[in-house]
C-alpha positions as CSV (number, residue, x, y, z in Angstrom):
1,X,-1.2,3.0,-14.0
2,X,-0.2,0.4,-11.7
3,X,3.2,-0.5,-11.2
4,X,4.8,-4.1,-11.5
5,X,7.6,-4.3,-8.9
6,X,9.5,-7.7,-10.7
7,X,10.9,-7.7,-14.2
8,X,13.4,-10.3,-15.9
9,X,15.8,-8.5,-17.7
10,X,19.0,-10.2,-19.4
11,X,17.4,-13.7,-18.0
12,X,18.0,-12.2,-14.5
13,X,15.2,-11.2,-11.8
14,X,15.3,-7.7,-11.5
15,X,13.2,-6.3,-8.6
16,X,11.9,-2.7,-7.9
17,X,10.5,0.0,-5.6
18,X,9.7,3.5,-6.3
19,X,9.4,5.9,-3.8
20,X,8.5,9.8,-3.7
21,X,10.6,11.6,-1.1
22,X,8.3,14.3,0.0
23,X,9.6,16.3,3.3
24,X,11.7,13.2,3.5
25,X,9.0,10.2,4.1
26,X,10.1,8.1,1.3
27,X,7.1,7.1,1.1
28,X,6.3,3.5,-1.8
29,X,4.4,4.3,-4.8
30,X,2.1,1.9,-6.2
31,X,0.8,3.8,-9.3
32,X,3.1,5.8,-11.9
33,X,1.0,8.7,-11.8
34,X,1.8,9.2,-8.4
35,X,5.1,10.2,-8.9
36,X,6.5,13.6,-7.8
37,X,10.0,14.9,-8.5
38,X,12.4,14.4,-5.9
39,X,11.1,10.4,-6.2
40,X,13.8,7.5,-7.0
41,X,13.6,4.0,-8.0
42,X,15.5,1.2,-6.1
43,X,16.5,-1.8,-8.1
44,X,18.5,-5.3,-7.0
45,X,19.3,-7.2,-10.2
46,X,22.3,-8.9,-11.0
47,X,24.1,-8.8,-7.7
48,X,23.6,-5.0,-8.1
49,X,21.4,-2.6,-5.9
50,X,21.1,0.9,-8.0
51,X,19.6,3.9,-6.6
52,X,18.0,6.5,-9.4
53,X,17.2,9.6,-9.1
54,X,13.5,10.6,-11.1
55,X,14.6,12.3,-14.3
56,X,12.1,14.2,-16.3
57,X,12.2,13.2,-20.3
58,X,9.9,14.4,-22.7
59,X,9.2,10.6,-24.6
60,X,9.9,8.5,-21.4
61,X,9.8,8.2,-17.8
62,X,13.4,7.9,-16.9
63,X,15.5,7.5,-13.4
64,X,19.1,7.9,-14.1
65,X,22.5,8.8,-12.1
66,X,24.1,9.3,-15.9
67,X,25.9,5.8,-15.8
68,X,22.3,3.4,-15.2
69,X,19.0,4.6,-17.0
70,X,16.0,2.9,-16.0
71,X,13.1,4.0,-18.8
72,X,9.5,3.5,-19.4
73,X,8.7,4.2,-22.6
74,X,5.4,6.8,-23.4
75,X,3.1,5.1,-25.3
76,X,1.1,7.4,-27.9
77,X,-2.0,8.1,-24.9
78,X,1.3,9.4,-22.9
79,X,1.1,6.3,-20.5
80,X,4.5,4.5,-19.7
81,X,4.8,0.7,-21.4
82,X,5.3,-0.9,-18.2
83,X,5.3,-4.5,-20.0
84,X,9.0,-4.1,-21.6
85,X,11.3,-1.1,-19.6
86,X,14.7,-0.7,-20.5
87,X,17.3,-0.4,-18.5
88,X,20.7,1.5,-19.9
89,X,24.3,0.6,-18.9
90,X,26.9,2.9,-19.6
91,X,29.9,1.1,-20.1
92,X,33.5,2.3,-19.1
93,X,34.4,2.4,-23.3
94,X,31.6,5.1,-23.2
95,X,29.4,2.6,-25.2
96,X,25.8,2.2,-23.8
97,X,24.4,-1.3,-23.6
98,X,20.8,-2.1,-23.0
99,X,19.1,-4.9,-20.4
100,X,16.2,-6.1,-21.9
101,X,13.1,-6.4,-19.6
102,X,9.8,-8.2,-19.8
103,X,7.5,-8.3,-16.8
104,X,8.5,-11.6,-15.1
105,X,5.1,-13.5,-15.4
106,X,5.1,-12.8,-19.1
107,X,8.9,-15.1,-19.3
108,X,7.8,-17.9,-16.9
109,X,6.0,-18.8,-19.9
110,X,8.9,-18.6,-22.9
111,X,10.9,-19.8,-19.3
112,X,8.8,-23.2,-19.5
113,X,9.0,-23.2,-23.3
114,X,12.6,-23.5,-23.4
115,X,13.0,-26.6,-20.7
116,X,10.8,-28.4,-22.3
């Protein structure tokens, strides 16, 4: 499953790396099944530059320090929904509040739409 590197979420850019830290090499993942544990995701969106540890879920793939959750959702074949992640914010009134994503070439379309 290959992985898309540049989301919208919340109308903003978000932009990604993944990266498995075997022996230390950090090395860039281009394909979801490639990840091992140990791996982290990087993520600049919104004037914000978050750093996720890999986090095995049983219905998602998930990297999460406990106050930002990036997820993939498992589809029913057990592959991640890489189209629409979620990322999770929680909030300092212990609410959570979810970013919407949507692979970016799929909103310069609606993008488009709406200035027209």
């Amino acid at each position: 499953m290959v992985l898309n590197s540049t989301y919208i979420c919340d109308d903003s850019s978000l932009e990604l790396v993944i990266r498995n830290n075997i022996n230390g090499d950090f090395s860039i993942i281009d394909n979801l099944t490639d990840i091992k544990p140990g791996a982290f995701i990087n993520i600049k969106w919104n004037n914000k530059r978050l750093m996720l540890p890999y986090s095995l879920r049983k219905d998602y793939l998930s990297f999460t320090d406990r106050k930002w959750d990036w997820r993939y959702q498992l589809n029913q074949n057990k592959y991640p929904n890489t189209e629409n992640p979620s990322l999770y914010e929680l909030l300092p009134s212990g609410k959570i509040k979810q970013h919407i994503c949507q692979l970016e070439e799929n909103n310069s379309d609606i993008s488009l739409q709406k200035n027209t």
